[in-house]
MARROPA-972018 format. One record per residue: x, y, z of N, C-alpha, C in turn; residue in three letters. Coordinates in steps of 0.02 Angstrom, whole numbers, padded with zeros to 5 digits, always signed. Example, Ala and Ser with C-alpha at 12.3 -4.5 7.8 and 13.67 -1.06 7.14 Angstrom:
2
+00660-00284+00390+00615-00225+00390+00660-00165+00390Ala/+00642-00112+00354+00684-00053+00357+00645+00002+00394Ser/
This chain:
395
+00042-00060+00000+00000+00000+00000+00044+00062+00000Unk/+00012+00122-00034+00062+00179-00027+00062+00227+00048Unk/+00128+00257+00053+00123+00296+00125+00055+00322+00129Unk/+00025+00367+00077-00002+00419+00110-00090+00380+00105Unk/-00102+00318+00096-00155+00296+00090-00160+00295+00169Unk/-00236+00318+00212-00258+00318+00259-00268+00284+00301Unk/-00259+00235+00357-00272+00177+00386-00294+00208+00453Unk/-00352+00206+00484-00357+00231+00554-00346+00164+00607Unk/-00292+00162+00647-00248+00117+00678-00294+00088+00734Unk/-00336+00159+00764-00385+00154+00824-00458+00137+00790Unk/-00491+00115+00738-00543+00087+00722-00550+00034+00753Unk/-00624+00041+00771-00655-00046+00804-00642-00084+00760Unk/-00624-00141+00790-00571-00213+00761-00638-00275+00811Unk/-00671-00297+00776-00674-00375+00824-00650-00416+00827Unk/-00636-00435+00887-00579-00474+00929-00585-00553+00921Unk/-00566-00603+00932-00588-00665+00933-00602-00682+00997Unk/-00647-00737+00984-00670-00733+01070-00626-00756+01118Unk/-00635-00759+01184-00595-00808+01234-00592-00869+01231Unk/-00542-00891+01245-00557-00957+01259-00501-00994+01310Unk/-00496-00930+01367-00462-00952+01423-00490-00911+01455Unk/-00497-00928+01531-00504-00871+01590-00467-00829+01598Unk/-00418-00833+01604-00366-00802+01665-00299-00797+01619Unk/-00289-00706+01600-00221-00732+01538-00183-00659+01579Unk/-00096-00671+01602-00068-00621+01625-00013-00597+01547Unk/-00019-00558+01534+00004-00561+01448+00088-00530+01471Unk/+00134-00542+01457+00197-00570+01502+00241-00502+01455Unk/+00232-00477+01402+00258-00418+01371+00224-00368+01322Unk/+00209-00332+01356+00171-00272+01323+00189-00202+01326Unk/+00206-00173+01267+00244-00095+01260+00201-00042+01268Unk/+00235+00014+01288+00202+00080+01295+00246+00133+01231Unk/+00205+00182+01204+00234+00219+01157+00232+00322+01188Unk/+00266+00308+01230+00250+00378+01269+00270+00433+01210Unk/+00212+00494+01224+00224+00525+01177+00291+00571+01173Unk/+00327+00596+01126+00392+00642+01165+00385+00687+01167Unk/+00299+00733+01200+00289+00792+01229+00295+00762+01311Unk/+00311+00703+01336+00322+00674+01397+00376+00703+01444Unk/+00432+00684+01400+00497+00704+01423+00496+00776+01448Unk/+00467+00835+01418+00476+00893+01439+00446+00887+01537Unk/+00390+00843+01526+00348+00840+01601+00378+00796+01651Unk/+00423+00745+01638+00474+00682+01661+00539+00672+01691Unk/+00559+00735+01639+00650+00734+01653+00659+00780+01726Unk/+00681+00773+01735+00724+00811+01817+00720+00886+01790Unk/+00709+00928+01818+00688+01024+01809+00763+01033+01780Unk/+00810+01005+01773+00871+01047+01751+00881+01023+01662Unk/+00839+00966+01652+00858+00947+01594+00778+00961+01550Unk/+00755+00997+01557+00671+00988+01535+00687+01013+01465Unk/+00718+01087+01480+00715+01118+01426+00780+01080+01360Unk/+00802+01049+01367+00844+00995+01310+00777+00944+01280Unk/+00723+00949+01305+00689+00864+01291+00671+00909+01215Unk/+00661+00845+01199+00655+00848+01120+00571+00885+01106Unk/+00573+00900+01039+00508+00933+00997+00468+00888+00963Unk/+00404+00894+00956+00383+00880+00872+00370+00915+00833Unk/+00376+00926+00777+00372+00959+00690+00315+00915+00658Unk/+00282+00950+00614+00227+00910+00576+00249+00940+00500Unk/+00256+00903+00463+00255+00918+00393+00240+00878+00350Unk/+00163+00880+00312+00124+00840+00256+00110+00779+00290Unk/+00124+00710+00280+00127+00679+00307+00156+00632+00372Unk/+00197+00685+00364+00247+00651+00426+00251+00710+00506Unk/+00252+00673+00557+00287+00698+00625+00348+00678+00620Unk/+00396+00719+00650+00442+00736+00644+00487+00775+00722Unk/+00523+00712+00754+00568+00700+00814+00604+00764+00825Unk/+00608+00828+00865+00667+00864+00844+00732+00881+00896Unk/+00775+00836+00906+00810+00844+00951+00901+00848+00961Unk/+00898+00882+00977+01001+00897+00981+01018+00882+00930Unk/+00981+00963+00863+01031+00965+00814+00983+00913+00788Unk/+00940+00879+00779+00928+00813+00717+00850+00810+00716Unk/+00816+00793+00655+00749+00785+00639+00745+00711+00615Unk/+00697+00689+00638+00695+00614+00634+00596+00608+00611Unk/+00577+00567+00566+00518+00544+00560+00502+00510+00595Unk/+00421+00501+00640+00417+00467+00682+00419+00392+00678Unk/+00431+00325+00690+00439+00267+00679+00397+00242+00699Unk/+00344+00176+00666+00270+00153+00664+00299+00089+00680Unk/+00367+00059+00694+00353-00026+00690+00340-00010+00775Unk/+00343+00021+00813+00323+00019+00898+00275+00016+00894Unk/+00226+00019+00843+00144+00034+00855+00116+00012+00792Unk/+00093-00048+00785+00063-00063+00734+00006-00100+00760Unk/+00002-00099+00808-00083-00132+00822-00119-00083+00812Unk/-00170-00124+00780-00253-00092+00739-00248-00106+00658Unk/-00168-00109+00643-00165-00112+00578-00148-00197+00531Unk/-00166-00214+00493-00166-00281+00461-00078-00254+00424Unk/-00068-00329+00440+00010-00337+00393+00011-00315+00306Unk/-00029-00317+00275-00036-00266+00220-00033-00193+00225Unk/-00057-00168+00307-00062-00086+00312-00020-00039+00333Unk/+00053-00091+00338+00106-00081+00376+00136-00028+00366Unk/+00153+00016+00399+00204+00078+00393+00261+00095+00439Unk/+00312+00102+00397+00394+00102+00442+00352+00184+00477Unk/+00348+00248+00439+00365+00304+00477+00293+00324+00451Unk/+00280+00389+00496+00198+00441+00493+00208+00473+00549Unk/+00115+00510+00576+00111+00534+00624+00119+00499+00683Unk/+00121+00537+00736+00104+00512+00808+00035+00497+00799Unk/-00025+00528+00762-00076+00510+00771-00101+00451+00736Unk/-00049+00420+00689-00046+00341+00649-00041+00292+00709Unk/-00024+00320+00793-00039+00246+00808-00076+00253+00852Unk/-00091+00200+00879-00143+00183+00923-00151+00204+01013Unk/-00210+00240+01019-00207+00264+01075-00165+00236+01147Unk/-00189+00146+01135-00175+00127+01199-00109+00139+01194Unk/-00057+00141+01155+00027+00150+01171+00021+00194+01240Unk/-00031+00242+01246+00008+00302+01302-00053+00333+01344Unk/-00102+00300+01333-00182+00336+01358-00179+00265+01377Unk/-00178+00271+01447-00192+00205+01496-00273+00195+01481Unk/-00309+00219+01487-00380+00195+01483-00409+00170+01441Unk/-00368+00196+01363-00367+00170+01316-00331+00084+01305Unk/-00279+00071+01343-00250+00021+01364-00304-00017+01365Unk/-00337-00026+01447-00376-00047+01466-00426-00076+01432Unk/-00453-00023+01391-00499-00040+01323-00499-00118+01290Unk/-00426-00096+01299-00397-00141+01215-00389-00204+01260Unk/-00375-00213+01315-00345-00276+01349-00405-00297+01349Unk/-00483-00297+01381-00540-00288+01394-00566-00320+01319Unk/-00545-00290+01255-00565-00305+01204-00521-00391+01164Unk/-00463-00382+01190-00433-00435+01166-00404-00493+01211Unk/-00467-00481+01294-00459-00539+01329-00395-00546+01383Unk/-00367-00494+01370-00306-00480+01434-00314-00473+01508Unk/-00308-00499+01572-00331-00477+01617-00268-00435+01668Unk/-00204-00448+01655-00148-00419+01668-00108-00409+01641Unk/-00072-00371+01625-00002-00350+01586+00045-00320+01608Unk/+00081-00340+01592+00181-00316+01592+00195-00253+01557Unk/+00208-00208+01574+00214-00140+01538+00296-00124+01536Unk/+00342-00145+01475+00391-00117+01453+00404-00068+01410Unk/+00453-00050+01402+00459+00036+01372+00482+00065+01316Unk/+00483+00131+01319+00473+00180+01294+00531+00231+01296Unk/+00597+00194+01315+00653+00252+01339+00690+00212+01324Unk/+00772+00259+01324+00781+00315+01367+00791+00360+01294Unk/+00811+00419+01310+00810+00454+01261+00892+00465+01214Unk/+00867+00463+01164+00942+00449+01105+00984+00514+01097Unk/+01025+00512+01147+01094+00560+01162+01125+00533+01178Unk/+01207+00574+01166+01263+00538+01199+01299+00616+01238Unk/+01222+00625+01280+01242+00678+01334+01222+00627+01401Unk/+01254+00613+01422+01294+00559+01472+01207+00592+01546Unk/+01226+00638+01574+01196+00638+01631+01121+00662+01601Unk/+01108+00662+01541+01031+00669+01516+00985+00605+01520Unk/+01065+00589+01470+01041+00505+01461+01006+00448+01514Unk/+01055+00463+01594+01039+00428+01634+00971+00455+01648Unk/+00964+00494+01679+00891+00534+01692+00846+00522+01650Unk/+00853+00517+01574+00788+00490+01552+00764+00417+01553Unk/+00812+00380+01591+00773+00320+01621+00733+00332+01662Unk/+00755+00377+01716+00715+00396+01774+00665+00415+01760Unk/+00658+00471+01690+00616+00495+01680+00543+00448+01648Unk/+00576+00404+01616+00522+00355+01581+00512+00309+01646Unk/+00526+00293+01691+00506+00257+01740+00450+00302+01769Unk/+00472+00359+01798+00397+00387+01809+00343+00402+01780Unk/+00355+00402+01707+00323+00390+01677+00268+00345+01675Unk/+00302+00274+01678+00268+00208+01663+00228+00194+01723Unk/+00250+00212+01793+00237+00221+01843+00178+00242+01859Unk/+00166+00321+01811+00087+00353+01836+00025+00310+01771Unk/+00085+00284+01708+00031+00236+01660-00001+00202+01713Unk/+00044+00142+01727+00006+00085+01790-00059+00114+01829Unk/-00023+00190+01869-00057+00199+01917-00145+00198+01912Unk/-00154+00196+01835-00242+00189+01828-00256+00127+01835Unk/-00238+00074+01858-00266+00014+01862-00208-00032+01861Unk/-00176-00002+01946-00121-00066+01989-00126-00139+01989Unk/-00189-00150+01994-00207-00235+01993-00213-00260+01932Unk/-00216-00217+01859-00194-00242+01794-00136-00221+01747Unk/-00112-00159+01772-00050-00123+01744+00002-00144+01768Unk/+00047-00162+01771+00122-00174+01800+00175-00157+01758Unk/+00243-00138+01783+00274-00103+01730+00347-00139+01760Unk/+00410-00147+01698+00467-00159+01697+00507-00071+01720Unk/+00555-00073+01764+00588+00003+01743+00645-00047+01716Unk/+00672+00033+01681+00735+00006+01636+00776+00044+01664Unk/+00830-00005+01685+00904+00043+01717+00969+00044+01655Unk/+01007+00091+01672+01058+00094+01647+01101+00065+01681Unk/+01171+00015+01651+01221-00010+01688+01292+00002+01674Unk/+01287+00061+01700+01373+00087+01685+01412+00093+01750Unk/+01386+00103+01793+01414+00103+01890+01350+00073+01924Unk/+01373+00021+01963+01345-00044+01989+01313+00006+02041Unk/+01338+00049+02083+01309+00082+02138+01236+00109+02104Unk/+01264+00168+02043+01199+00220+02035+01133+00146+02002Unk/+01140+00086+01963+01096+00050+01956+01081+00012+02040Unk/+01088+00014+02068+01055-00012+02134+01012+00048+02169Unk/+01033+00096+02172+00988+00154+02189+00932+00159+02170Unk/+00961+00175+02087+00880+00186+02034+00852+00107+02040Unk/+00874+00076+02057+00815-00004+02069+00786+00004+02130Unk/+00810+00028+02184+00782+00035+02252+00713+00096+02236Unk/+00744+00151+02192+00689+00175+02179+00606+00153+02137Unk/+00650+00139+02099+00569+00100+02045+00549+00036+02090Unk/+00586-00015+02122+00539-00048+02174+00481+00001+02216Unk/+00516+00059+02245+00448+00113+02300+00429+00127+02270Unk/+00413+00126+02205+00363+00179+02133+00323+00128+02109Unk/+00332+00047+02112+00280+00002+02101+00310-00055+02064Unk/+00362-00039+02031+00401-00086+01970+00394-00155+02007Unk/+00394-00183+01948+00381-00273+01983+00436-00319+01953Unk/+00490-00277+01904+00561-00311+01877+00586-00257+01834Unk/+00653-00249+01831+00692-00204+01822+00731-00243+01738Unk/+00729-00186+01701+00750-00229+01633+00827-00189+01624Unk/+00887-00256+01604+00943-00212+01622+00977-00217+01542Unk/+01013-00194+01515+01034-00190+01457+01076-00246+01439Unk/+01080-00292+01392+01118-00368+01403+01184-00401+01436Unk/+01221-00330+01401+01300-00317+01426+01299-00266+01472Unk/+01329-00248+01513+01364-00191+01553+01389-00137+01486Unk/+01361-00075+01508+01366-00027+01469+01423+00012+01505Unk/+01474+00065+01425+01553+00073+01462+01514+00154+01413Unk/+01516+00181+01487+01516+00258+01489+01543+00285+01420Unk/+01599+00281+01418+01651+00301+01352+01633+00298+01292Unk/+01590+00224+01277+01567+00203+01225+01513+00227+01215Unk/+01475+00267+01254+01410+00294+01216+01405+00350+01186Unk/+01368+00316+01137+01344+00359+01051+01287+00387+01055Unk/+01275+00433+01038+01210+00473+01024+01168+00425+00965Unk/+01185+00388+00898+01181+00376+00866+01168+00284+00889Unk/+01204+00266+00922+01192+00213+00974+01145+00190+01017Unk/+01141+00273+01080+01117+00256+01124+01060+00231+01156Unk/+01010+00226+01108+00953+00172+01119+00932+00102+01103Unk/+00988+00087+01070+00994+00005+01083+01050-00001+01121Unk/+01106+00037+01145+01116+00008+01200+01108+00022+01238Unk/+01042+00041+01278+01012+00025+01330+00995-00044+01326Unk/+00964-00080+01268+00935-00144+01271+01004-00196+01278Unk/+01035-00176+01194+01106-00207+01235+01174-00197+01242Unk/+01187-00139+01265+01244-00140+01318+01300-00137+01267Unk/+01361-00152+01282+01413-00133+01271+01441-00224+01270Unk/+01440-00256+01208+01452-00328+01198+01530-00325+01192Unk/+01580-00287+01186+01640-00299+01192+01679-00256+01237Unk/+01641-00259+01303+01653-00232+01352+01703-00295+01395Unk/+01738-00269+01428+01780-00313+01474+01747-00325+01532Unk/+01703-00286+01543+01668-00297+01612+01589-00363+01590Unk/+01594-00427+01626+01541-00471+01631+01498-00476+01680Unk/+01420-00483+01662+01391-00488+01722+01401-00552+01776Unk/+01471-00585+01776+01468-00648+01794+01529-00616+01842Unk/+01561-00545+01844+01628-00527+01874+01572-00521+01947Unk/+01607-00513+01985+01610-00493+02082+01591-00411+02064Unk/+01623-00389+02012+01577-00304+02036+01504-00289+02025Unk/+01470-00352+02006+01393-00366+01991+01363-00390+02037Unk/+01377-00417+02071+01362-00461+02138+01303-00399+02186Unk/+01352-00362+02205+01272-00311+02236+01222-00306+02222Unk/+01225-00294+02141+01175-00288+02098+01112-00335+02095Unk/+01149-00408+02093+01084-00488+02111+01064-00487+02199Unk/+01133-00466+02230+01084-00468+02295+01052-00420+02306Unk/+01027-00358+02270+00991-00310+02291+00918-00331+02258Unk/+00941-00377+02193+00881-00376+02156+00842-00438+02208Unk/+00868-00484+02237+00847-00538+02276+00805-00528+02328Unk/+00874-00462+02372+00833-00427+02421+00752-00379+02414Unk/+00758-00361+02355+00679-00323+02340+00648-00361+02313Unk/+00642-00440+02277+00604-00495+02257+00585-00447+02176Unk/+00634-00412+02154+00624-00397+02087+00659-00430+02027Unk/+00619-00452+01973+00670-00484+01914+00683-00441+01879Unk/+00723-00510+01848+00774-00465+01814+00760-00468+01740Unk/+00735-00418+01695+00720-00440+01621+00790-00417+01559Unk/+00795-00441+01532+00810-00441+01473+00798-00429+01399Unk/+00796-00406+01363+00741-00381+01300+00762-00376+01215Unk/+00854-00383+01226+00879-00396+01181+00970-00413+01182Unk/+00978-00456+01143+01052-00499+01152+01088-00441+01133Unk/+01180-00460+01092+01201-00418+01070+01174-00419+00992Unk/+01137-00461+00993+01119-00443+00895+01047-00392+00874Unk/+01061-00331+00862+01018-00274+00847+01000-00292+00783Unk/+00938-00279+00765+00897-00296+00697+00911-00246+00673Unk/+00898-00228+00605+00908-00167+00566+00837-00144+00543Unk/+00792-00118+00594+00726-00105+00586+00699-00073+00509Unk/+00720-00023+00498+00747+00021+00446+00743-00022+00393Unk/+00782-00068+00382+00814-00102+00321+00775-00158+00300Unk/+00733-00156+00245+00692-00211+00235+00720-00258+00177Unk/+00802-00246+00176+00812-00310+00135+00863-00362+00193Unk/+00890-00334+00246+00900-00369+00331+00863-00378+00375Unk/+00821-00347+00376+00744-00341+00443+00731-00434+00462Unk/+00708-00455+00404+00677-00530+00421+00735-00555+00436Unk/+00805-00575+00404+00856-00622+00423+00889-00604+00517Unk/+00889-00555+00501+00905-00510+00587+00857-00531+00627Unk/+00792-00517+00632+00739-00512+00675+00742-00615+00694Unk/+00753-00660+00664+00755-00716+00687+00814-00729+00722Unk/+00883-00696+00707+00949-00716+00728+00938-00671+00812Unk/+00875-00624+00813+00902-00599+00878+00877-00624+00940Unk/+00833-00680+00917+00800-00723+00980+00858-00777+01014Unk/+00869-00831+00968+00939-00872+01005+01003-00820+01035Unk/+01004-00757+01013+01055-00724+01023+01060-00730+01100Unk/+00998-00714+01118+00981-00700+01202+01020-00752+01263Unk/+01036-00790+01221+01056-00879+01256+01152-00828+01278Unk/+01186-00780+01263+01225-00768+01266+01244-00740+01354Unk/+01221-00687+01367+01211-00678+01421+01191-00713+01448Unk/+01136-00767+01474+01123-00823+01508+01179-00859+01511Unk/+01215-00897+01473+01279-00931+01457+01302-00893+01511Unk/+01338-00853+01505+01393-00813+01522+01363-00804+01609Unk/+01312-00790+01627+01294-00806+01691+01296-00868+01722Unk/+01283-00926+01701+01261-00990+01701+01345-01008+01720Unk/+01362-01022+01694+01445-01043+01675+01483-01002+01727Unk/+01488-00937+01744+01508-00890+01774+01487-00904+01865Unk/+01423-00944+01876+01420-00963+01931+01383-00904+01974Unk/+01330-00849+01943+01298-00823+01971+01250-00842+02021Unk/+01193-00887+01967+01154-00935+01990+01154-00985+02061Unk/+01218-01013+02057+01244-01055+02123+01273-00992+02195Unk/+01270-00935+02180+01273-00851+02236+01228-00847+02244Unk/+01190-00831+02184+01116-00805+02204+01076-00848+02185Unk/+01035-00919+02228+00991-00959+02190+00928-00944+02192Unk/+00926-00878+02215+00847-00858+02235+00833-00813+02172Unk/+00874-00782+02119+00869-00746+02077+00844-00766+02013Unk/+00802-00715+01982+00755-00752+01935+00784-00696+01883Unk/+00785-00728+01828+00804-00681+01759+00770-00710+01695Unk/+00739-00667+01674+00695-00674+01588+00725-00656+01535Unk/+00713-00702+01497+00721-00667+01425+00639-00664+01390Unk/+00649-00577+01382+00582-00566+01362+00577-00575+01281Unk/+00531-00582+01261+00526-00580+01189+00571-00625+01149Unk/+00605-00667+01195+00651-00715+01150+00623-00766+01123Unk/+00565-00806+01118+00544-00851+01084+00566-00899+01140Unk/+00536-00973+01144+00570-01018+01174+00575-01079+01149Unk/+00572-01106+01079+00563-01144+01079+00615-01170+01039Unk/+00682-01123+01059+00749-01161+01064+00774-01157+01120Unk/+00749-01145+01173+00797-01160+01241+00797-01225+01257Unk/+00759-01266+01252+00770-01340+01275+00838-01379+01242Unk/+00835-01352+01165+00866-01376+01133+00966-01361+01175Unk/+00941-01276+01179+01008-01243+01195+01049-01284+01287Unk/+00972-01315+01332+00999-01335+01373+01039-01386+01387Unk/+01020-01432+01331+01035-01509+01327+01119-01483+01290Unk/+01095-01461+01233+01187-01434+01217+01232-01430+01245Unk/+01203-01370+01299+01257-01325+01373+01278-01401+01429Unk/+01213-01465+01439+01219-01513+01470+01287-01545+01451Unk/+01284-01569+01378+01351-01592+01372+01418-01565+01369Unk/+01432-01523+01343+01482-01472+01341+01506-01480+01396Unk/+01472-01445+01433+01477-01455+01505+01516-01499+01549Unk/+01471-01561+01532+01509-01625+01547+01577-01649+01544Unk/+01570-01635+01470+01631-01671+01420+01690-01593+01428Unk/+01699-01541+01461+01728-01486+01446+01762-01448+01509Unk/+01704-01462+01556+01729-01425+01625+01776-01439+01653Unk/+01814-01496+01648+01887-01495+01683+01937-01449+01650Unk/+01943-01455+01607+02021-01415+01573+01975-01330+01577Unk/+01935-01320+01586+01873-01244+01585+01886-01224+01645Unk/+01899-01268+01711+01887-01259+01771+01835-01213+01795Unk/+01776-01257+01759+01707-01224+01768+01669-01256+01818Unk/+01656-01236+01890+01629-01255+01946+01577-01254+01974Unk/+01546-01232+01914+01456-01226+01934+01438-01305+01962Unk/+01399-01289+02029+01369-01356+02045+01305-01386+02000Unk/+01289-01356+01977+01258-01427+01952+01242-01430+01869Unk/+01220-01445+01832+01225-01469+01743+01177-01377+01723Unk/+01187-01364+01667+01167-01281+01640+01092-01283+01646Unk/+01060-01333+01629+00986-01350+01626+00948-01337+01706Unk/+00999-01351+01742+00952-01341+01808+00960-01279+01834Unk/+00983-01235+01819+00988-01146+01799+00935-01137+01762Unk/+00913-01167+01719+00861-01147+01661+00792-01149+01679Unk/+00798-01225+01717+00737-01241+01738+00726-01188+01856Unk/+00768-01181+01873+00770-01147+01926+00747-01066+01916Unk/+00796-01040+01887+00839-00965+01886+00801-00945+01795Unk/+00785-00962+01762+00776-00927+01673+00698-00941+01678Unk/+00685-00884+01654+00637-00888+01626+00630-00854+01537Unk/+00583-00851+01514+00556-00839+01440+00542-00835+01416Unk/+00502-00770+01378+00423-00748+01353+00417-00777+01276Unk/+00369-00781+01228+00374-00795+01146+00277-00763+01152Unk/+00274-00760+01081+00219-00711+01061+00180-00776+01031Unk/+00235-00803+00986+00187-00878+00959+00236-00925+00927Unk/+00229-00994+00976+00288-01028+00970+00276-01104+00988Unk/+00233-01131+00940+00197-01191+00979+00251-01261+00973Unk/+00303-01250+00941+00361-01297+00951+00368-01288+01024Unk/+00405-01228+01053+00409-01212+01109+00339-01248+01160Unk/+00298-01239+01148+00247-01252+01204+00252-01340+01200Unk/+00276-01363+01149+00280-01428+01127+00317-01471+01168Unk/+00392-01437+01177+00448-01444+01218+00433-01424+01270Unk/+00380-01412+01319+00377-01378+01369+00393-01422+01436Unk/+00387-01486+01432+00432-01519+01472+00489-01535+01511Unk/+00509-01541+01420+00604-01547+01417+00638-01481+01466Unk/+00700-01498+01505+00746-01485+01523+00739-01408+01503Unk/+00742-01350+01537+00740-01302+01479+00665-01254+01471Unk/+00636-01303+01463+00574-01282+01443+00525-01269+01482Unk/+00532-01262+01542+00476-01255+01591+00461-01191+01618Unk/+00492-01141+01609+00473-01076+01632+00462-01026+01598Unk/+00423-01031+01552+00393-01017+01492+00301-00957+01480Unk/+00323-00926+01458+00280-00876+01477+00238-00837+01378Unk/+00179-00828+01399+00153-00824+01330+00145-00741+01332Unk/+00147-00701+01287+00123-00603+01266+00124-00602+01204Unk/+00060-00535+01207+00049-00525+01141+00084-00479+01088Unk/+00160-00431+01142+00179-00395+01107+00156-00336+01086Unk/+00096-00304+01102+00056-00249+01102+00091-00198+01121Unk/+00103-00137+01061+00058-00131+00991+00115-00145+00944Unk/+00187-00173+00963+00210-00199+00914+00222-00217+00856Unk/+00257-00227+00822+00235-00254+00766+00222-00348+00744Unk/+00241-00384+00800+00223-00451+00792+00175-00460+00845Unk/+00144-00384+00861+00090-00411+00919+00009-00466+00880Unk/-00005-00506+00940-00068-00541+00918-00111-00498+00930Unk/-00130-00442+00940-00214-00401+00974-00224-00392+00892Unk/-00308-00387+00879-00335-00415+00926-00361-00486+00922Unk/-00315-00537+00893-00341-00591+00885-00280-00645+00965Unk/-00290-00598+00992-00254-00656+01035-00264-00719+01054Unk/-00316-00721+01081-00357-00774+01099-00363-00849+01041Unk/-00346-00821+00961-00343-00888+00948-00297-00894+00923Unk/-00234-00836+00924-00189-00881+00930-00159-00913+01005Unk/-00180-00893+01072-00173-00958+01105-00206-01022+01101Unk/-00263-01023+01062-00286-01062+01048-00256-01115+01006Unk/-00229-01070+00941-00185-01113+00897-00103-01140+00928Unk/-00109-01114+00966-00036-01142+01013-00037-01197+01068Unk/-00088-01196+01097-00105-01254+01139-00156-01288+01125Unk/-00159-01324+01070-00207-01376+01026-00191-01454+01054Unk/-00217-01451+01112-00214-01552+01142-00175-01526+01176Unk/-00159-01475+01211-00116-01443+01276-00157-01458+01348Unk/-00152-01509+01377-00191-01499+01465-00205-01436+01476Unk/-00284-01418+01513-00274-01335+01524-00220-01310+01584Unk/-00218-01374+01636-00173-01358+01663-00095-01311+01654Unk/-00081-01359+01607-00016-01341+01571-00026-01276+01515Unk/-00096-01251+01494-00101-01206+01463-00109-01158+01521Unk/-00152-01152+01566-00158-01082+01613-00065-01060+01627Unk/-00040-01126+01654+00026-01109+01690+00059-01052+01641Unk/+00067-01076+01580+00091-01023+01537+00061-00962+01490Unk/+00026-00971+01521-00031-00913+01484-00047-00865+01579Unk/-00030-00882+01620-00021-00850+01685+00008-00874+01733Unk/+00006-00922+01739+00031-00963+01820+00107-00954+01821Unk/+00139-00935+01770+00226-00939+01757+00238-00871+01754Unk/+00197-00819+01734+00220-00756+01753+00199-00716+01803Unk/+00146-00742+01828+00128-00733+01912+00208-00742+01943Unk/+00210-00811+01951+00285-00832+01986+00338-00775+01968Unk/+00362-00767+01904+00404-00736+01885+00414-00657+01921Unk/+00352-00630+01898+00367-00553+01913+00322-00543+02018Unk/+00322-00597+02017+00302-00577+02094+00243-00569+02098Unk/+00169-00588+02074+00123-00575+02062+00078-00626+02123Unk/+00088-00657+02121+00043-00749+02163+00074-00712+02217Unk/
């Protein structure tokens, strides 16, 4: 279809019906608008937050020096995969991104009874003490979203990890503000290395050829603080960044960045976090799961056949990390629900990705349906709620 053909994103859509009780939808985005930031950021940085510009068809980002078109793959619910649009207005997407009530609506309409609210930040500079603050700032943000409906809103904050101290603070904070798991960037992020041009994927992930591992002793505060406040720990992207933009890489990327996620886990697992902290729970959100079983049985032998000359001392085989300590969201993945048994596979969690662009709304409902076909309901509630109750502290 061409850009400027009309699609209204927020038109009534009927939904498919239910056909579960009780669904906690385990990853769902917010698209805050960036007249936010001016109301968010700390009083010394307000006046830096970015603009919008409108011209013909397009909104238009305006910040430090740069104009940017606004980007539609964060928000494509309401629209059919034929109606797809990379860039447009803010008013091309859909209310619920940032009008909680509108949220509500839509969950109400497509059978949701709780959701996971991840984000919308931080903001793309490589002005160092802005940067940090607009986590803060999108945490309060997400914070007053929830606040219309605590018993169905719940929200991830997202920290920055460049000094182990200032991320334990800002976690102590978003625990007293309501957060129910803290999403940390994959790698440890190195001050030095941040790019303006960069800096919003690595928030997600981090600084991958960094010397510093989350498996070193200067991380250690960090799991017992998260232990001590019963907050998890999420995850949201490996070191492999898709090339959103680029639609002749988009599809080959967007599959390579789910197994990617298995990297950091590794590197914890092996590193002997898990056996410090066995009370600590960590997700990979949005990774698909229905290669972790495969990935545990792998890590099993290796393991085996490897750890002496490795002098790798984890007590016990990688799989029982997986099945203890990992957890792991997928949108639609009925191999995965298949394997849900196996080694690996048991802490497994279903979302629709809303308003995404691989979100199910508003047909959610059959595709859980089409995913747990001769599934026990037992074994269907657990992962359609009973596993992310556990996870984010909910039961």
């Amino acid at each position: 279809m061409a850009d400027t053909d009309v699609i209204d994103a927020n038109r009534e859509i009927e939904a498919a019906p239910r056909v579960a009780d009780y669904v906690v939808d385990a990853d769902v985005h917010v698209t805050p608008p960036p007249g936010m930031w001016r109301d968010y950021l700390s009083p010394q940085f307000r006046e830096l937050a970015p603009t919008v510009e409108s011209d013909g068809e397009f909104d238009y980002i305006v910040f430090e020096g740069t104009r940017r078109k606004v980007h539609l793959m964060q928000s494509q619910a309401g629209r059919s995969a034929k109606e797809y649009r990379n860039a447009g207005r803010i008013s091309d997407m859909r209310l619920g991104g940032w009008m909680a009530p509108k949220r509500l609506d839509d969950m109400d309409r497509d059978g949701m009874d709780v959701a996971i609210v991840f984000g919308g930040g931080p903001l793309q500079t490589g002005n160092l003490p802005l940067y940090v603050d607009s986590f803060a700032a999108y945490n309060r943000w997400a914070a007053d979203f929830c606040s219309e409906d605590t018993k169905r809103l719940k929200y991830a904050a997202f920290l920055p990890v460049m000094d182990v101290d200032q991320t334990i603070a800002m976690m102590r904070v978003a625990k007293s503000e309501g957060a129910v798991a803290v999403n940390l960037p994959a790698f440890p992020q190195t001050a030095g290395a941040l790019t303006k041009a960069a800096s919003q994927y690595q928030a997600l992930s981090g600084d991958a050829a960094s010397t510093r591992q989350y498996r070193d002793a200067e991380f250690d505060p960090l799991w017992a603080a998260a232990v001590e406040l019963d907050l998890a720990i999420t995850f949201h992207l490996g070191a492999r960044v898709s090339r959103f933009t680029d639609k002749t890489n988009f599809l080959p990327d967007i599959a390579m960045g789910k197994p990617a996620m298995l990297e950091m886990v590794g590197i914890m697992i092996y590193g002997g976090v898990f056996d410090r902290f066995p009370k600590l729970r960590v997700g990979l959100i949005e990774s698909g799961v229905g290669w972790i079983p495969w990935a545990a049985s792998y890590m099993d032998r290796t393991w085996e056949m490897q750890r002496f000359w490795t002098e790798c001392k984890i007590e016990h085989p990688p799989s029982f990390y997986f099945d203890q300590n990992v957890y792991a969201s997928f949108i639609s993945d009925p191999i995965g629900v298949e394997l849900r048994r196996h080694p690996g596979g048991k802490n497994i969690m279903w979302s629709s990705d809303y308003p995404h662009s691989e979100t199910t709304f508003p047909h959610s409902h059959k595709v859980i349906e089409d995913n747990f076909k001769g599934v026990p309901k037992a074994d269907r509630d657990w992962i359609i709620a009973g596993c992310a109750e556990k996870f984010f502290g909910l039961a």
